[in-house]
C-alpha positions, 0 to 999 in steps of 0.5 A: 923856518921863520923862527929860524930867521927871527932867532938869528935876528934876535942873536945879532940883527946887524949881521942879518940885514940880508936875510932880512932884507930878503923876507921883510915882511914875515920877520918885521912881524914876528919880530914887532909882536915880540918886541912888543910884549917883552917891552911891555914885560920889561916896563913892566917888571921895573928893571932899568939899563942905563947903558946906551947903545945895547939896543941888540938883544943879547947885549941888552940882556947883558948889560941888564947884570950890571944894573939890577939884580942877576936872579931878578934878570934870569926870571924876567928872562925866562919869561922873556924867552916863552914870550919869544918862543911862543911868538916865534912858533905863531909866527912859523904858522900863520906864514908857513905857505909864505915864499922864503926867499934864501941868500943863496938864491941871490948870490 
């Protein structure tokens, strides 16, 4: 279930401040991990965004066509999804007996 709440985050974290807010601690530490390896990928890989303002992940990938090479972005995006799949996956596991708490719950 944890994957489930980091893609949601990974599709547009502005949305999902409530979700978040609610199991903090699962989601900011897959989410960390994540982050962490696919910027290490990214400084890595020499592509640059010289937009500001695309701190979300998918429209920080967009934005990445208008400034490097589209075959370049899809395999470094590629390799960015495995990072975050795998991530994700790991994650599920190590807090697969923590209580999720659901909006539901609260409304």
């Amino acid at each position: 279930m944890i994957g489930f709440f980091v893609t949601i985050v990974g599709i547009e974290p502005l949305s999902q401040a409530d979700i978040i807010s609610l199991n903090p601690v699962p989601i900011y530490s897959c989410n960390f991990i994540g982050g962490a390896l696919v910027g290490m990928v990214i400084a890595h890989s020499g592509m640059v965004n010289d937009a500001p303002g695309t701190a979300s992940p998918l429209a920080g990938f967009l934005v990445m066509f208008g400034f490097n090479e589209p075959l370049q972005i899809i395999g470094w995006g590629s390799v960015i999804a495995v990072i975050c799949l795998i991530v994700g996956l790991v994650g599920s596991r190590i807090f697969k007996a923590y209580p999720l708490r659901r909006k539901s719950e609260f409304i």
